[in-house]
Structure formats: C-alpha cells, structure tokens
DRENDO-1510 file (C-alpha; in Angstrom, 1 decimal, always signed):
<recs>
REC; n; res; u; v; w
REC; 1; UNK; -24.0; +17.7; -17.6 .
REC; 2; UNK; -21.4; +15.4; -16.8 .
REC; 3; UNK; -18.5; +14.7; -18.4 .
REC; 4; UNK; -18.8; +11.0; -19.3 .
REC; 5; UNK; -15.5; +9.1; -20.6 .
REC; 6; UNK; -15.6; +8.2; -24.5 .
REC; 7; UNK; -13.2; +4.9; -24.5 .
REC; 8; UNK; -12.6; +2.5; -22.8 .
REC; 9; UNK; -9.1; +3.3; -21.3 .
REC; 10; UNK; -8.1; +6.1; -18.8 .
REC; 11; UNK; -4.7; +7.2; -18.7 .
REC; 12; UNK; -3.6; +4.0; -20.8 .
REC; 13; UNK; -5.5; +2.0; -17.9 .
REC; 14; UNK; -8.4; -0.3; -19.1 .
REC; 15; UNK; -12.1; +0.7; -17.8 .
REC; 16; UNK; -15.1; -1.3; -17.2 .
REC; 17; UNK; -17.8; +0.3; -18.9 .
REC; 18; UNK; -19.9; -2.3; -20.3 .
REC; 19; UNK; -22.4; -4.4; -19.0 .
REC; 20; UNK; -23.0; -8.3; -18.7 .
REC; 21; UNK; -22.7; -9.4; -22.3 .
REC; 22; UNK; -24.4; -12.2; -21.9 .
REC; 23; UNK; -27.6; -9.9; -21.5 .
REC; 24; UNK; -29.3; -9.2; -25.2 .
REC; 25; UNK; -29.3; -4.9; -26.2 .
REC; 26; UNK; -27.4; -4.1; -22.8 .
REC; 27; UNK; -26.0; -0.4; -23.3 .
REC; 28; UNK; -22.3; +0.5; -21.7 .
REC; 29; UNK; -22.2; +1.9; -18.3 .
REC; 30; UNK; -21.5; +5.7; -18.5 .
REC; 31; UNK; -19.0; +6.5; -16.5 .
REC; 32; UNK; -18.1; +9.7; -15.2 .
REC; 33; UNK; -14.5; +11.1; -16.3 .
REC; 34; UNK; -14.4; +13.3; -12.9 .
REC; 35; UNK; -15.0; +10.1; -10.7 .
REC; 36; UNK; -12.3; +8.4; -12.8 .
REC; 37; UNK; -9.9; +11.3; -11.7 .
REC; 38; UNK; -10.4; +10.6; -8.7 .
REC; 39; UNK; -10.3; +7.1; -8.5 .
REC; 40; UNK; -7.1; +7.0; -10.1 .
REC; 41; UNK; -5.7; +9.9; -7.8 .
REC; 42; UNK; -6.9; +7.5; -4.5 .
REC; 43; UNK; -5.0; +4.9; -5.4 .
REC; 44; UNK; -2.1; +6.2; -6.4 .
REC; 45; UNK; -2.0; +7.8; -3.0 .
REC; 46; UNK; -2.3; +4.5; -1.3 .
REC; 47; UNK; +0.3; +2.7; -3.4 .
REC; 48; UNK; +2.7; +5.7; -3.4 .
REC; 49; UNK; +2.5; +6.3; +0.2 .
REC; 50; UNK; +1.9; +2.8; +2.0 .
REC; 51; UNK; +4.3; +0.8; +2.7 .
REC; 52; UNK; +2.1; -2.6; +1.7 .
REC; 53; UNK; -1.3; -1.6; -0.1 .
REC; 54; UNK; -4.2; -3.6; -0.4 .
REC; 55; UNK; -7.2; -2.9; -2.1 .
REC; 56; UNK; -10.3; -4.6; -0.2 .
REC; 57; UNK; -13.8; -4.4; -2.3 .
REC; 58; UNK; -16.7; -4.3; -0.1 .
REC; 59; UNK; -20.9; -4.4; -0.8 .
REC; 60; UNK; -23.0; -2.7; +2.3 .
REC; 61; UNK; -27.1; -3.2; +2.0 .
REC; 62; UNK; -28.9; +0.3; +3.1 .
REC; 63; UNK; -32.2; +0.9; +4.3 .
REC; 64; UNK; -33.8; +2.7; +1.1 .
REC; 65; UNK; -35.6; +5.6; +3.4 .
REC; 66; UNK; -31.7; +6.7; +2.7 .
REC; 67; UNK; -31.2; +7.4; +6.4 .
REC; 68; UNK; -27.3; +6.6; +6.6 .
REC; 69; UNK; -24.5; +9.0; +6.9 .
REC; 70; UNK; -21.8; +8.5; +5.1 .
REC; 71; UNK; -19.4; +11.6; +6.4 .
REC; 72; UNK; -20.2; +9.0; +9.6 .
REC; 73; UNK; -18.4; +6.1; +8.0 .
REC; 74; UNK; -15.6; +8.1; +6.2 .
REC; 75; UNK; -14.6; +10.0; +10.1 .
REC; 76; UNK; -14.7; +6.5; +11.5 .
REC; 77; UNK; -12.3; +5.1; +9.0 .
REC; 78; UNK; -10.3; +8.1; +9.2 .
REC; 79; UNK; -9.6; +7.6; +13.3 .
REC; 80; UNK; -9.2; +3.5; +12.9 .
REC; 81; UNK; -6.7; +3.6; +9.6 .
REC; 82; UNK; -4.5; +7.0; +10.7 .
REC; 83; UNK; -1.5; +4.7; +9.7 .
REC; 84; UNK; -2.8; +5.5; +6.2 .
REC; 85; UNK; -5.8; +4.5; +3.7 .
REC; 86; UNK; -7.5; +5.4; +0.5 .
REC; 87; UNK; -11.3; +4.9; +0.4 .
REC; 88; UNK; -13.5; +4.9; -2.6 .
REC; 89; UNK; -17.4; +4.8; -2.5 .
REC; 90; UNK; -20.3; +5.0; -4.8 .
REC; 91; UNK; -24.1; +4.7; -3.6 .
REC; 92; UNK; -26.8; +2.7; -6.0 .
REC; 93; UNK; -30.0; +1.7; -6.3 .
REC; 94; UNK; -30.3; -1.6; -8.2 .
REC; 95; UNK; -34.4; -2.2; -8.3 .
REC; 96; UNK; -34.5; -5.9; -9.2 .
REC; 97; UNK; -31.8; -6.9; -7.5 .
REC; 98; UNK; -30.0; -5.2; -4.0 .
REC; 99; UNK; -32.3; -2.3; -3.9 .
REC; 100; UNK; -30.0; +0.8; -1.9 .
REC; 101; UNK; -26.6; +0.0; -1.5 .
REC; 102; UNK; -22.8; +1.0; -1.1 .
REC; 103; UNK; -20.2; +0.0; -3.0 .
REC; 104; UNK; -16.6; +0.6; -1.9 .
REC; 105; UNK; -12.9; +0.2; -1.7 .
REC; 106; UNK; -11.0; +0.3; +0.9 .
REC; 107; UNK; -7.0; +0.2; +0.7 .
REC; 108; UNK; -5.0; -0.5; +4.0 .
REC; 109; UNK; -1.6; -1.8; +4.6 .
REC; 110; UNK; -1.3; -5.0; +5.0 .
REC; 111; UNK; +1.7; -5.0; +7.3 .
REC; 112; UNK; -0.7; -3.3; +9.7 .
REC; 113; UNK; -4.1; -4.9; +9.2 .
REC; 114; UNK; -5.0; -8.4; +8.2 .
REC; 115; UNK; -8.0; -8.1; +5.5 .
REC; 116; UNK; -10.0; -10.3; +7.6 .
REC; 117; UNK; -9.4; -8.6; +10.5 .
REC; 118; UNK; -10.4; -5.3; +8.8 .
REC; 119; UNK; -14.0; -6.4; +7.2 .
REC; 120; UNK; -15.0; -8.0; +11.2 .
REC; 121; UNK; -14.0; -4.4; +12.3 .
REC; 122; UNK; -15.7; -2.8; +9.5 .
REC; 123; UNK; -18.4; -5.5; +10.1 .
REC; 124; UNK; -18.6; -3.8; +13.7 .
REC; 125; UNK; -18.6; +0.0; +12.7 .
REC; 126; UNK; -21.5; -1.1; +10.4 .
REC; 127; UNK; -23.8; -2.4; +12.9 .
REC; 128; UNK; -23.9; +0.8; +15.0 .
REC; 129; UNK; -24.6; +3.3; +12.1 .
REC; 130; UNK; -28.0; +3.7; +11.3 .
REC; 131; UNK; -29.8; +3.5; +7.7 .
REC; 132; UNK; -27.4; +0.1; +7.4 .
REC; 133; UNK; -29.5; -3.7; +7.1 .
REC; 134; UNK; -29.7; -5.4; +9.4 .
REC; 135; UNK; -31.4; -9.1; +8.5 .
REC; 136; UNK; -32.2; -11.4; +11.4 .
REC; 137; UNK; -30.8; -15.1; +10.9 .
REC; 138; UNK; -30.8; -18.4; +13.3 .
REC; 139; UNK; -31.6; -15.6; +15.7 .
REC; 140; UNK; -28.9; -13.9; +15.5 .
REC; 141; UNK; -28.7; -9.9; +13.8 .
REC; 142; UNK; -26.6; -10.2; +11.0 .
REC; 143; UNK; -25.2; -6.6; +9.0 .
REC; 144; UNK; -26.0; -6.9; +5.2 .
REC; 145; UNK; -22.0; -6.7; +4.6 .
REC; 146; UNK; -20.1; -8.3; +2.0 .
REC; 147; UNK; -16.4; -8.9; +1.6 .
REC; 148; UNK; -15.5; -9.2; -2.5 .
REC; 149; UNK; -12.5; -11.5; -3.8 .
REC; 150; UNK; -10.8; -11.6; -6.2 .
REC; 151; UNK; -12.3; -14.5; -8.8 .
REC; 152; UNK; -9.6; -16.9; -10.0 .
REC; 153; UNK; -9.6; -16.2; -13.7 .
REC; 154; UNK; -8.7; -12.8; -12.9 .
REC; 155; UNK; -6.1; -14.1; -10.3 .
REC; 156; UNK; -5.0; -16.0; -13.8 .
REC; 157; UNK; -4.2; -13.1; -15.6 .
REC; 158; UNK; -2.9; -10.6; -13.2 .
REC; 159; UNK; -1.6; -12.8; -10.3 .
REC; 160; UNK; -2.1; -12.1; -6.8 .
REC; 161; UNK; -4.3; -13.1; -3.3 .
REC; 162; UNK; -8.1; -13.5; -3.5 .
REC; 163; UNK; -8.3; -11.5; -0.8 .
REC; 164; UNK; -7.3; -8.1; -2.8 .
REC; 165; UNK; -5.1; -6.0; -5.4 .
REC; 166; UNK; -1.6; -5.4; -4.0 .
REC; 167; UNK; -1.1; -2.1; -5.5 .
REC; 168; UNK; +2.8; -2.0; -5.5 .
REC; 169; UNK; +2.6; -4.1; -8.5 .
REC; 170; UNK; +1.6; -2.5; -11.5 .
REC; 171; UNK; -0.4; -5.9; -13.2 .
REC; 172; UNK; -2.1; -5.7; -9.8 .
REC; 173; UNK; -2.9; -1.9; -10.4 .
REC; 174; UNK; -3.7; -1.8; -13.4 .
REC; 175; UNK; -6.6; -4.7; -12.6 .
REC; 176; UNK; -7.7; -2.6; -9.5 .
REC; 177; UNK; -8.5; +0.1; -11.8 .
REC; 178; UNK; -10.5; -1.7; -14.0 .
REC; 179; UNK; -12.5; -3.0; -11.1 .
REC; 180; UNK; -12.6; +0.1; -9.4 .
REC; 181; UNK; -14.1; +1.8; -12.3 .
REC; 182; UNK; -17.3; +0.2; -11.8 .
REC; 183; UNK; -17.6; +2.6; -9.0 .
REC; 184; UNK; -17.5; +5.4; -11.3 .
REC; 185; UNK; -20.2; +4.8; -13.3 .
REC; 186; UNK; -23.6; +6.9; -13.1 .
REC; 187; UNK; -26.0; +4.4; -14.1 .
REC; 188; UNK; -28.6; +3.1; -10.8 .
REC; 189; UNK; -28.8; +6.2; -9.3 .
REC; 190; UNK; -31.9; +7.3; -10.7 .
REC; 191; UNK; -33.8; +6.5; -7.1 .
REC; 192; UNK; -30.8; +7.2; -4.9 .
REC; 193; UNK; -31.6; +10.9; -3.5 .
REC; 194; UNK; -28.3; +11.2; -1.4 .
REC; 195; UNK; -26.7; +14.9; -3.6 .
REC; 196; UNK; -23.2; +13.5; -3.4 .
REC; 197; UNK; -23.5; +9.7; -4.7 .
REC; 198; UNK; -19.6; +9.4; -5.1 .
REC; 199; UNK; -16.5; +10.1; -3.1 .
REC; 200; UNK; -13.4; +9.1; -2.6 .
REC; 201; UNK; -11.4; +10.3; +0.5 .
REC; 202; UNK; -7.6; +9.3; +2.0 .
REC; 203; UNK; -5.3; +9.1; +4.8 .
</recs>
C-alpha cells in the first residue's frame, strides 16, 4: 500500500490535504508521500533551471471510455517547450461533478511564452488528441479546457499575477506547493482505470 503523508507539511512546505470545510464529516484528502516527492522535485527543476518560471494550473474534461493518451500529451509538450518545462498531472474521476478529468501544471518561462499564448496552444494540442471533450456551443466545437488563476485572497497573502506562481520567489513557491499538492492526493480515482494515474515529467 501507499505511503500516504501523516501532516500536513512536506519538507517544511504546507500541504493541502483537507477538504472543503464548509462540508459537514468531510475526511482529509490522502495524499500520497511518493507523488509529493515528485512534485516537489518538478518544481524545483523549473525554478532552478529556468530563467523566468511560471507555474500555469490547467482542468482538461475526458471522455470517461478513458480513451486518451497521455504519453501523447507529455511528447507533445516535450517538442513545443524544449527551452525548458516542468509538468505535473494527476487523472480523476469526480462522479457528481466533472466526471473523468486531468488535472495539471504546467511551468514555462515566461520570457519565452506568454501564459495566454500557452493555454490557446495547449487549447490547440487538445483538440486533436482523442478521449479529450469536445462540447458543441453557438455552433462552434469548443475543447472542455480550463485555464486556473490565481484567486485574489491568495494573491493577498503571497503576492504575485493571477495568471500563475513565479517560482523564483520563495512566498510564491511555497503557495505553488500547496496548490500543487492537490494533485497528489489519491482520493477520486476509484473509477479511473488508467494504471499510472500520476506523473510528473520535465524539460
């Protein structure tokens, strides 16, 4: 079994490992120490090795007959960010709510690639993979694709853009890593049949 983390701090960095509190006899999330590990180690990569890191938090809607591929997605970001990335992803199945979907984040340099200009070219990469939503609106096709910023009470206490964490600066880190370890946790993936539901890879 899993190794599932005890506290709620990982190396000295805060964790997110409970749920909505505003929901009666919610348990924590379990999160998984090994995913952690690794989702510390991919963003110290990116902030140790990019010039200007920023850490871009994404939502991606998937067909539940689990027909995507994500080595698909993680070559494709390795041939479009060769400048260097980190990437960070975690499938779930949320029943009442998104049914299959990807989380992820994605960390680019920001001298290189605008964030916008990064989720329309993600936007693009998603539409021509398969397994990925695609919902029909005003007649136009649409990819089930959502771009996450930062909320302002959090921009309040750590500073910052909306668009994303600039890793250089260690409030700003030390944030991403409590967002990020949502990613780590192992709870909605009781219906997602995909054997590797985490990953994190870099560039």
């Amino acid at each position: 079994m899993s190794k599932l983390l005890t506290t709620s701090k990982y190396l000295g960095y805060a964790v997110n490992n409970t749920y909505n509190k505003s929901i009666e006899n919610n348990k924590n999330y379990d999160l998984k120490q090994a995913n952690m590990a690794d989702i510390y180690l991919a963003l110290k990569h990116a902030r140790d090795t990019i010039d200007r890191p920023v850490a871009l938090r994404y939502t991606l809607g998937l067909d539940n007959n689990h027909s995507f591929d994500i080595n698909k997605l993680t070559r494709k970001i390795n041939s479009l960010f060769k400048d260097g990335y980190s990437f960070i992803y975690s499938f779930e199945y949320a029943e009442n709510q998104k049914g299959l979907h990807l989380e992820m984040i994605l960390v680019v340099d920001q001298n290189v690639h605008n964030p916008l200009t990064v989720f329309n070219l993600l936007r693009k990469v998603f539409f021509n993979l398969d397994g990925v939503i695609i919902n029909i609106e005003q007649e136009y096709k649409k990819v089930s694709f959502n771009f996450h910023e930062r909320k302002e009470e959090y921009l309040l206490e750590s500073g910052g853009s909306k668009v994303g964490h600039s890793l250089k600066d260690e409030e700003q880190f030390r944030d991403c890593m409590f967002r990020a370890s949502y990613l780590a946790k192992q709870n909605d993936k009781a219906q997602v049949q995909y054997k590797k539901t985490f990953g994190t890879t870099t560039g």
